[in-house]
C-alpha positions as CSV (number, residue, x, y, z in Angstrom):
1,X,0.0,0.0,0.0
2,X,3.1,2.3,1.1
3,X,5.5,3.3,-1.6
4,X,8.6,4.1,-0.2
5,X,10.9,7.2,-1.5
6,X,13.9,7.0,-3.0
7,X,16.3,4.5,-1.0
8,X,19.1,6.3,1.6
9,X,20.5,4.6,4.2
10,X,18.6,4.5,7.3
11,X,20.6,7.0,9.2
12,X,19.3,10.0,6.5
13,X,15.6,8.8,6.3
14,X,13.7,12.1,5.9
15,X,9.9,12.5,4.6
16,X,8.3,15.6,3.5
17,X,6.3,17.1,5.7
18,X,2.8,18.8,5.1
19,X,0.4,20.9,6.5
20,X,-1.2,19.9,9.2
21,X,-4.6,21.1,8.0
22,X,-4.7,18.8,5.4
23,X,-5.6,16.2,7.6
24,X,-8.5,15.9,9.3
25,X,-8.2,14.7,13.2
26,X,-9.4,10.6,13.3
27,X,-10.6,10.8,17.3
28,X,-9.5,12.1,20.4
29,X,-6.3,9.5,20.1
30,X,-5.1,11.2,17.1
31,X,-5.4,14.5,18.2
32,X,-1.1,14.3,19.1
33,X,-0.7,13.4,15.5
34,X,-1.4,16.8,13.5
35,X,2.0,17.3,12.4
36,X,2.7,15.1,10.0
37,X,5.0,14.1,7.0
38,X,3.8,12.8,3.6
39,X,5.3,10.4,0.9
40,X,5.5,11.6,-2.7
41,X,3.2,9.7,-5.0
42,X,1.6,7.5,-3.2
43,X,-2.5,7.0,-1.5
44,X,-4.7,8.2,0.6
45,X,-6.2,6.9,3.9
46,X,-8.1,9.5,5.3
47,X,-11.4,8.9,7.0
48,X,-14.5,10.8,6.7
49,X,-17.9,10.0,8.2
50,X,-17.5,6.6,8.5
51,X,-15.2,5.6,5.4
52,X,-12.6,6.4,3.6
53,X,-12.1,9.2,1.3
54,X,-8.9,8.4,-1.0
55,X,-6.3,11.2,-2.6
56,X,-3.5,10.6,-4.8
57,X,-1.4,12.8,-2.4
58,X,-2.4,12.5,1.1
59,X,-1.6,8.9,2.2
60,X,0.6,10.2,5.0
61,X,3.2,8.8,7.5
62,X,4.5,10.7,10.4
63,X,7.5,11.8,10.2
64,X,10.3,9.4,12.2
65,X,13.4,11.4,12.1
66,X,16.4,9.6,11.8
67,X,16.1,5.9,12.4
68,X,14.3,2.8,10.2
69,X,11.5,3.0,12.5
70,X,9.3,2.7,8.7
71,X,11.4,-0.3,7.4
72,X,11.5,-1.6,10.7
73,X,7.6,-1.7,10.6
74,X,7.1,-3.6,7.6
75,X,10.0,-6.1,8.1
76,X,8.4,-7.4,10.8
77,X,5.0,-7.4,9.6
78,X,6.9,-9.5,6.9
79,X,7.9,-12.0,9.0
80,X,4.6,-12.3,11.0
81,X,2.7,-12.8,8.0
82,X,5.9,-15.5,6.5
83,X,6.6,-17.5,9.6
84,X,2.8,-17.9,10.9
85,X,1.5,-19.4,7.2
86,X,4.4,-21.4,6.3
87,X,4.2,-24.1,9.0
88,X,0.3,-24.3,7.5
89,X,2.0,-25.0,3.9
90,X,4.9,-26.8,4.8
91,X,2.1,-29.5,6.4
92,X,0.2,-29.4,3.8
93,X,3.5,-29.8,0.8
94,X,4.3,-32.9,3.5
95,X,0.9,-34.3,3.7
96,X,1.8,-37.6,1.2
97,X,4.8,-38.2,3.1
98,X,3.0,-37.9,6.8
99,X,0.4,-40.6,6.8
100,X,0.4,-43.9,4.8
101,X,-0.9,-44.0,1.4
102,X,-4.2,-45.9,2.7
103,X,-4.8,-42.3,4.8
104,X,-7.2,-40.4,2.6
105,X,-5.2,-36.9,2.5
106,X,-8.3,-35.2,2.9
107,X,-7.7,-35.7,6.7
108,X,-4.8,-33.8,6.6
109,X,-6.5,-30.6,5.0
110,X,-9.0,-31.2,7.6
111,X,-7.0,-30.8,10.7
112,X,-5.0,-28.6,9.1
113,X,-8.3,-25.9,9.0
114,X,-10.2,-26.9,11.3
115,X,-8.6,-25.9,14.6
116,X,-7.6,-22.0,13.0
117,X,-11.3,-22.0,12.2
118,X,-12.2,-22.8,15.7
119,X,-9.9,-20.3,17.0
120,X,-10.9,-17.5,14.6
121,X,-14.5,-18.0,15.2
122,X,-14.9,-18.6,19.2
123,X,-11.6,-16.5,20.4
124,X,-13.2,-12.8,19.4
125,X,-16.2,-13.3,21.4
126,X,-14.4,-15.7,24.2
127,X,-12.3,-12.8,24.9
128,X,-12.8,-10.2,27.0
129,X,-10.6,-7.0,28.4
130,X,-7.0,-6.2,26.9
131,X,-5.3,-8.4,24.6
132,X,-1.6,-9.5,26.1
133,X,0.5,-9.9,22.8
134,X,3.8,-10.6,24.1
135,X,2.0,-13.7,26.2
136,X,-0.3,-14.3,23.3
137,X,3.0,-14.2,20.8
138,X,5.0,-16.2,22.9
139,X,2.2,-19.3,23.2
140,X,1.6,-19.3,19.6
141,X,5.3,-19.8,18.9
142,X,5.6,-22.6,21.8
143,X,2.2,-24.4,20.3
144,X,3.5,-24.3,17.2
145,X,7.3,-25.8,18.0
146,X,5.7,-28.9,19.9
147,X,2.6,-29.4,17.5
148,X,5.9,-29.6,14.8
149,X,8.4,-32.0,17.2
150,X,5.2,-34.5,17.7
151,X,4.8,-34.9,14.0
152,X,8.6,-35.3,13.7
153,X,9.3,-37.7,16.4
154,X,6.3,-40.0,16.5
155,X,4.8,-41.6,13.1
156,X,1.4,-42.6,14.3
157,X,-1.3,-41.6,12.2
158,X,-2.9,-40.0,15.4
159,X,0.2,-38.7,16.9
160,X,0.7,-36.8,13.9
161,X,-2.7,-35.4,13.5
162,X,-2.7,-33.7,17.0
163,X,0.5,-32.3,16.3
164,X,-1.4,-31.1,12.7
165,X,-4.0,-29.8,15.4
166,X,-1.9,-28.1,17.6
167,X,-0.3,-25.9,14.8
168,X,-3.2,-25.0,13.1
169,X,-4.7,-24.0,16.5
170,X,-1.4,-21.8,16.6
171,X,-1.2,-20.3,13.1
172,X,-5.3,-19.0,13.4
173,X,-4.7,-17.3,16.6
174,X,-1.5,-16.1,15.4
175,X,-3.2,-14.6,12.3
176,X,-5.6,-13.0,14.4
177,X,-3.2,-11.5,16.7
178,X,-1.2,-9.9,14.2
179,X,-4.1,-8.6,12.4
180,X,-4.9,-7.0,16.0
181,X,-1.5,-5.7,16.6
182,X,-2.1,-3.9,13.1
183,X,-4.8,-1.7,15.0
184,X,-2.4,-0.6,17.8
185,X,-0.9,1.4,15.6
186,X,-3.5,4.3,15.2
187,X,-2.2,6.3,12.5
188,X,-4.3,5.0,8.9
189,X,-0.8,5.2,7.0
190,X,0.9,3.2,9.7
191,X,-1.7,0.7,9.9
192,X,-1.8,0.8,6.3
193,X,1.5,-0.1,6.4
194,X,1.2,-3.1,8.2
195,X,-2.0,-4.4,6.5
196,X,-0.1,-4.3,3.6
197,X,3.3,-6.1,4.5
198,X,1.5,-8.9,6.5
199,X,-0.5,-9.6,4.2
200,X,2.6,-10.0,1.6
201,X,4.2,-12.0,4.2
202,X,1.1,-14.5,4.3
203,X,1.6,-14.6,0.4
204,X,5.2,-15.3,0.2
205,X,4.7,-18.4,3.1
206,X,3.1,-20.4,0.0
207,X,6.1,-19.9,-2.0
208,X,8.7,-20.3,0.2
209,X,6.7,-23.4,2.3
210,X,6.1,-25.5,-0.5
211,X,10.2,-25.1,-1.7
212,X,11.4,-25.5,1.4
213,X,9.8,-28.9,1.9
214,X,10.6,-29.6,-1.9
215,X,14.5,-29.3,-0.2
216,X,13.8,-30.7,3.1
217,X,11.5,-34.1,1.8
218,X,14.6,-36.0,1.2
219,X,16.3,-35.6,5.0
220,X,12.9,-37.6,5.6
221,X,10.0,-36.2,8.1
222,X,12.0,-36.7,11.1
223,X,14.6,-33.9,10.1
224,X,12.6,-32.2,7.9
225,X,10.0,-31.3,9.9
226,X,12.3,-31.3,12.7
227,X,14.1,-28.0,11.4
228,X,11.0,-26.2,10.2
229,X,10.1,-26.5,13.8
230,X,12.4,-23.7,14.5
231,X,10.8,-21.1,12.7
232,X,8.3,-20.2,14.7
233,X,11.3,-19.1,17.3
234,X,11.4,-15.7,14.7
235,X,8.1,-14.5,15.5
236,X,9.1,-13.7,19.6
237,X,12.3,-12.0,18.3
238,X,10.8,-9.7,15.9
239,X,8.6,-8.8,18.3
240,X,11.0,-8.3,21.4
241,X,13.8,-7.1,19.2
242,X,12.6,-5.7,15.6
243,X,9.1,-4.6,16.1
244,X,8.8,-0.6,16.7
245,X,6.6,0.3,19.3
246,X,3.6,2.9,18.4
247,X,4.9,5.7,20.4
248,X,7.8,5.9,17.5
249,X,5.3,7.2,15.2
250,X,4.2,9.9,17.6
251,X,5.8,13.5,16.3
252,X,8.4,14.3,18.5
253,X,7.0,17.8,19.1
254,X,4.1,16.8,20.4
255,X,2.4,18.4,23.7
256,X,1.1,15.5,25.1
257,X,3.0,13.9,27.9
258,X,3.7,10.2,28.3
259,X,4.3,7.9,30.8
260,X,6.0,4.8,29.3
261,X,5.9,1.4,30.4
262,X,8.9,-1.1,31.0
263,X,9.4,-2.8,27.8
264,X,10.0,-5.4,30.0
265,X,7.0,-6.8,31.3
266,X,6.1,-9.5,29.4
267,X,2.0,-9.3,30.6
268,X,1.7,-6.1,28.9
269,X,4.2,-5.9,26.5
270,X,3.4,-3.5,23.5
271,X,-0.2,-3.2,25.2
272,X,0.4,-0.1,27.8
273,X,2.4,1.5,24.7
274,X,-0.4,1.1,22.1
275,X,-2.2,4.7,23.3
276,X,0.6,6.1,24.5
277,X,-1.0,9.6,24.5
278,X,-1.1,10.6,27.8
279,X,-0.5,9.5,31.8
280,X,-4.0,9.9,32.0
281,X,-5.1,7.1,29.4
282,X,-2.1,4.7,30.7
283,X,-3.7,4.9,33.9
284,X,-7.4,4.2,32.6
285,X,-6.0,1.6,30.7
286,X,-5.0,-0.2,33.7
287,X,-9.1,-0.2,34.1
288,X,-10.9,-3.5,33.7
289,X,-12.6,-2.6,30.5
290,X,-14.1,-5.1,28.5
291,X,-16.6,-5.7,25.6
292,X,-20.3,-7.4,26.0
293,X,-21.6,-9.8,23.8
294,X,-24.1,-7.4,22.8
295,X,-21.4,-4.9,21.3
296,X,-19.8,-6.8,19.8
297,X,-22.7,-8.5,18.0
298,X,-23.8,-4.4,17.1
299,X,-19.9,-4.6,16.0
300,X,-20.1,-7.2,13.4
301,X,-23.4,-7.1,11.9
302,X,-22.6,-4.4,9.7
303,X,-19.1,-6.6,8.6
304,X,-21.2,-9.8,7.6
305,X,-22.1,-8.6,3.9
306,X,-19.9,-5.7,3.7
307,X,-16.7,-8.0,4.4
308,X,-17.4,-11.5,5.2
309,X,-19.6,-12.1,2.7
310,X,-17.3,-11.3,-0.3
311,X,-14.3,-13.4,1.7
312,X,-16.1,-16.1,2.2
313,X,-17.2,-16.7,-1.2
314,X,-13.8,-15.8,-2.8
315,X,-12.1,-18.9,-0.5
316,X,-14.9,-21.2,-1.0
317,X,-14.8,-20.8,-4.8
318,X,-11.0,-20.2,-4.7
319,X,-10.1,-23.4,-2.7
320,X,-13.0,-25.5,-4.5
321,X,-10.7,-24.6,-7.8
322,X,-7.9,-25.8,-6.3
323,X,-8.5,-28.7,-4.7
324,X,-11.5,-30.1,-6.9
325,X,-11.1,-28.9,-9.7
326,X,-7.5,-28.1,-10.7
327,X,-7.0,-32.0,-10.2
328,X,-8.6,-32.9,-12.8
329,X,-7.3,-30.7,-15.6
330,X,-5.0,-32.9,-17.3
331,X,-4.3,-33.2,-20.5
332,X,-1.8,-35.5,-23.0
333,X,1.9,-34.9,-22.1
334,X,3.5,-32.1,-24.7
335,X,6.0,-33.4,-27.4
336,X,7.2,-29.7,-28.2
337,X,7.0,-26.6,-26.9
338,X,7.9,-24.5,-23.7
339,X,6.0,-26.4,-22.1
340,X,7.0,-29.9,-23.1
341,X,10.1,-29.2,-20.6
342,X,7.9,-28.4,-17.6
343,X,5.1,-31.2,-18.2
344,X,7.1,-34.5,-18.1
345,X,4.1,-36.6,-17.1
346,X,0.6,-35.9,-16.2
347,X,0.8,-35.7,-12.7
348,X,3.2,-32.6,-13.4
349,X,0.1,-30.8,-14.5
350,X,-1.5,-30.4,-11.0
351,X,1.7,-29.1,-9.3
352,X,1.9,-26.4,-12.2
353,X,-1.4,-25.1,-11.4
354,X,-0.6,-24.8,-7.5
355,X,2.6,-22.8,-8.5
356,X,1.0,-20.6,-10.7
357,X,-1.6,-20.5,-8.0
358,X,0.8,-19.5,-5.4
359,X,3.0,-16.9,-7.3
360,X,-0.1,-14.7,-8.2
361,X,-1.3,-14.9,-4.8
362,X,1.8,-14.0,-3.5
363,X,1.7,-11.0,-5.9
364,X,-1.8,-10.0,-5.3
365,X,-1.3,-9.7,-2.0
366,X,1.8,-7.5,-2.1
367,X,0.1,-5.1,-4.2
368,X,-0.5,-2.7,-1.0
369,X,3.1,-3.2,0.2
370,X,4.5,-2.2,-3.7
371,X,2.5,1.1,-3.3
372,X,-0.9,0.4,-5.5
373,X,-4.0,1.7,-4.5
374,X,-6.1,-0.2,-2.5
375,X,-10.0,-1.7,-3.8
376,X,-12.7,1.3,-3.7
377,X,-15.3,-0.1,-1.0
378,X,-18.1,-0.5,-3.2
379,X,-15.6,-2.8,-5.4
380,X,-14.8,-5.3,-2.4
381,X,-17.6,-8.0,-4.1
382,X,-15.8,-7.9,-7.6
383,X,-13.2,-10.3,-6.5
384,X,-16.0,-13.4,-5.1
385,X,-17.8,-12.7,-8.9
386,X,-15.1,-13.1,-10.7
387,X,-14.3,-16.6,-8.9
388,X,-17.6,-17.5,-9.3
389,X,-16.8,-17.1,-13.2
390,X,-13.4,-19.1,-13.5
391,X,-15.1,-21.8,-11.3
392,X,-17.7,-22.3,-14.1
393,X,-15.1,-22.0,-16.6
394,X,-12.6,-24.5,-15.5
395,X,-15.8,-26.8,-14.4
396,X,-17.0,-26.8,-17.9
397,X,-13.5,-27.5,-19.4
398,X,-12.8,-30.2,-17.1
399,X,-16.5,-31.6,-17.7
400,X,-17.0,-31.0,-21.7
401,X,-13.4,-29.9,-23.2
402,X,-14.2,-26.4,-24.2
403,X,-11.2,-26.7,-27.2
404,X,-10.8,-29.8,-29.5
405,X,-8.6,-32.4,-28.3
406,X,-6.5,-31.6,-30.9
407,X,-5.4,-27.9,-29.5
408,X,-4.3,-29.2,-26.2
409,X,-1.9,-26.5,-25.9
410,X,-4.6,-23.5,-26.1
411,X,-6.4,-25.6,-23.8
412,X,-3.6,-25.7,-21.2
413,X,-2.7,-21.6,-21.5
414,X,-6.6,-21.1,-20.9
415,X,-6.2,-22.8,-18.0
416,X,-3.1,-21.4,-17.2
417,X,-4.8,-17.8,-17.4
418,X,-8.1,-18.4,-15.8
419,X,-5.9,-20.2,-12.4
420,X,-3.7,-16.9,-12.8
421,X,-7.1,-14.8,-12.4
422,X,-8.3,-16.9,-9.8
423,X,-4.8,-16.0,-7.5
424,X,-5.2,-12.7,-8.1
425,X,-8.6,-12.5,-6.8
426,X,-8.0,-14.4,-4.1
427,X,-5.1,-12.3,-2.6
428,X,-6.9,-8.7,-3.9
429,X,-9.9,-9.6,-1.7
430,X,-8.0,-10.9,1.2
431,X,-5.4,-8.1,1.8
432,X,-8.2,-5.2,0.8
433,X,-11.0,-6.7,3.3
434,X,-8.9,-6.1,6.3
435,X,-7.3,-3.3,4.8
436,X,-10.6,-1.5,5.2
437,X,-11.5,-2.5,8.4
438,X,-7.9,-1.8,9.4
439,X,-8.7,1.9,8.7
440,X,-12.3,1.7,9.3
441,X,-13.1,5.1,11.8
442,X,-14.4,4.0,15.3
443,X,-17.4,4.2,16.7
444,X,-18.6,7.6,17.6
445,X,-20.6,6.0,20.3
446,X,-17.4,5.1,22.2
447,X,-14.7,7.5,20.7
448,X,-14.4,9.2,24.1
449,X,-12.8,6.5,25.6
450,X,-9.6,5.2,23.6
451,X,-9.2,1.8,25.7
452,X,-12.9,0.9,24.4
453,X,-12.2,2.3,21.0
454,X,-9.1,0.2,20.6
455,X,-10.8,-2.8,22.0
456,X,-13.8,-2.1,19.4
457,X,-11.2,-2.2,16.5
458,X,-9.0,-5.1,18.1
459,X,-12.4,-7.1,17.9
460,X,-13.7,-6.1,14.2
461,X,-10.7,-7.2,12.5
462,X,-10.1,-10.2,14.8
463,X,-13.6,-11.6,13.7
464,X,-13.3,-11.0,10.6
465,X,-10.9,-14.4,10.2
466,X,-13.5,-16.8,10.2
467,X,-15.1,-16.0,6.7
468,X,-11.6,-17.3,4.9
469,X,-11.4,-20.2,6.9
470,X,-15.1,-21.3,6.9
471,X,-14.8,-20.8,3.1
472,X,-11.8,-23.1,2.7
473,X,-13.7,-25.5,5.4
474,X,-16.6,-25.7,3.0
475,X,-14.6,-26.1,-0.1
476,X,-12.8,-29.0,1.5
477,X,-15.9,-30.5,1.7
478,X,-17.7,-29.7,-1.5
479,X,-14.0,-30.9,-3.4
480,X,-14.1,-34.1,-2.9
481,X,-17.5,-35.0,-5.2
482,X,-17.1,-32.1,-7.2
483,X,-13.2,-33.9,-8.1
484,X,-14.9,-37.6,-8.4
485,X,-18.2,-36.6,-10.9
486,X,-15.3,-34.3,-13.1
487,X,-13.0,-37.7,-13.7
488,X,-16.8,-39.5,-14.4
489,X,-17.6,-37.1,-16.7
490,X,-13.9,-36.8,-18.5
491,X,-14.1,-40.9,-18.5
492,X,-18.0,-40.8,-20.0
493,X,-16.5,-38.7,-23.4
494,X,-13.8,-40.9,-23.7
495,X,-11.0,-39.4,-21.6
496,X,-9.5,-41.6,-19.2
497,X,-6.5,-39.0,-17.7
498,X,-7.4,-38.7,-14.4
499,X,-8.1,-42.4,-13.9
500,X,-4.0,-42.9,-14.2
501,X,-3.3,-40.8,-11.6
């Protein structure tokens, strides 16, 4: 979403500064923050009644003097966003090496979901008063090493599916958590910012999970899985040790004082710094404040068609594609041709289509972090339509053959395009849904009180999880006949491909 300036070295970082009258004060929080600095050429943030009102040159970040608090930011979104996806991939790149072949691999899938679905749709509401994300952080990266040692050291089937459990459990509250943390940082360019990089981060874990367990397969699942299991070690040092806190993007002359608290205490970590505005609101923050039920069912009925909806229905068409469908697009192996040296066999043609599934993902969900414009609002829908489109596409070519037999190649770059499309889609709609709520304005009801204001915006984004997950739940579910009445209907026109798989 950022673009950054022209690159110096950290130590001469300077941004242009504007007037402060340009932008228009968000709440009470923001009041410290009138002095800002702006970033040639790149988008607007700015809230007004409600939404968002966009401008070519008014997407601003506050000015941070000398150090890399900026590059700081995003690296470690970055790494939040890598490091709690790619255990989620590496399981699922491992999944025909973790059970025997008589295991459906369906099961795998299933615990791999299931648990982050659980955790992103009872945790919101479960929760109540001030979330601790140096204790949260911490259990999310211990959960996550032993869920990996009990699949490396034991080979039952159910030994290995808890451990399955007990990392998906980790990665979905670990999403949520660092889609929370985004909202601590009150500024819309800031959170912007780390919207945008964590969601790259999420993008580039399908890449780089699926290689590395292309290189670690042949040290076998004892050592393979065995060294992923220390990556999740990275997310408590970025955190502790890379992670600005908020108060760096406070403007060094403001009025307001501040009463900081010890970096070291582990219960409160970044929490007490999050509103770091004044002794006043660290001393109401120490109040036991806490959401109802009620607000925060007033909270999220507005979200369920204007954000879950549209997620929802990307990830169910998105991951029905992909694991019913895609399957099943085979075709005879090329003699010539480009592609004749990628496609060596049939069952090369399925791993094609997840690459070329992950790269545009990948992409698509950078596009905020490379300094494009986010989605318009009203747009946020286009993304679910246009899966709804390949899906009927790619069904109809896997059912019926929409080229001759004989032009198997423009059969394969149709498909090629349309799974490119479908990536695309996929990562626009996820990174711009919680983009928006990410900058959405609080609720006037309770913008006089910032520890229930950030609570409110903690909880929007936190629930709004459980629409990707339940959509790749479903899809699991709908794949499996949608995959076996494709190969009947392939097999009923005289194409037997997907029976020699």
């Amino acid at each position: 979403m950022i673009s950054t300036s022209t690159p110096e070295p950290c130590d001469n970082l300077e941004l242009q500064s504007i007037r402060s009258d340009s932008l228009p004060a968000r709440n009470t929080q923001a009041g410290a923050l009138s002095e800002m600095s702006v970033e040639p050429h790149s988008v607007a943030a700015l809230h007004s009644d409600g939404g968002l009102m966009e401008d070519e040159d008014s997407f601003v970040i506050p000015s941070t003097g000398k150090d890399c608090s900026l590059l700081k930011l995003g690296v470690s979104f970055f790494l939040f966003g890598l490091i709690n996806n790619v255990l989620y991939v590496i399981i699922l790149s491992a999944a025909l090496d973790l059970v025997p072949p008589s295991t459906p691999k369906g099961i795998i899938a299933f615990c791999n979901i299931t648990p982050s679905l659980l955790v992103k749709l009872g945790w919101p509401y479960l929760l109540k008063g001030r979330i601790r994300y140096a204790r949260r952080i911490v259990s999310c990266c211990v959960l996550s090493f032993v869920g990996m040692l009990v699949i490396a050291l034991h080979e039952s089937v159910f030994s290995r599916l808890f451990g399955i459990c007990l990392a998906s459990f980790s990665s979905g509250l670990g999403e949520m958590t660092f889609w929370q943390l985004s909202t601590t940082f009150n500024h819309p360019s800031v959170g912007g910012r780390c919207v945008g990089y964590f969601a790259s981060g999420t993008g580039a874990a399908g890449v780089v999970g699926a290689f590395m367990w292309w290189e670690l397969r042949g040290l076998g699942v004892r050592t393979g899985v065995g060294i992923s299991a220390i990556l999740p070690f990275i997310l408590p040092l970025t955190f502790f040790f890379l992670l600005p806190r908020p108060a760096a993007f406070l403007h060094p002359s403001s009025s307001a004082p501040y009463m900081p608290i010890p970096d070291d205490d582990l219960e409160t970590g970044l929490d007490d710094e999050s509103t770091p505005l004044s002794a006043e609101i660290s001393v109401e923050s120490k109040v036991s404040i806490g959401l109802s039920i009620a607000d925060k069912w007033r909270l999220v009925k507005p979200m369920l068609l204007k954000y879950m909806l549209p997620l929802f229905c990307v990830y169910t068409f998105e991951y029905t594609i992909n694991q019913g469908v895609a399957p099943t697009l085979l075709y005879p192996v090329p003699s010539h041709g480009l592609i004749s040296k990628i496609i060596h066999s049939i069952r090369d043609y399925y791993p094609l289509w997840q690459l070329v599934y992950q790269i545009t993902v990948f992409l698509s969900r950078s596009t905020l972090s490379l300094g494009l414009k986010p989605l318009p609002a009203r747009f946020l829908p286009a993304p679910a339509i246009i899966q709804f489109v390949i899906l009927v596409i790619l069904v109809s070519e896997s059912a019926f053959g929409l080229l001759p037999e004989s032009r198997a190649e423009g059969s394969i770059f149709l498909v090629f395009l349309l799974i490119s499309i479908e990536g695309i889609c996929g990562g626009l709609a996820y990174v711009n849904v919680f983009y928006r709520v990410n900058q959405e304005q609080p609720d006037p009801s309770s913008a006089h009180d910032p520890e229930l204001t950030k609570q409110e915006r903690e909880f929007k984004i936190g629930s709004i999880g459980f629409a990707d997950s339940s959509g790749i739940l479903l899809a699991s579910i709908l794949a499996v006949p949608t995959e076996v009445g494709l190969c009947r209907a392939q097999v009923a026109r005289g194409k037997y491909l997907c029976q020699g798989l």
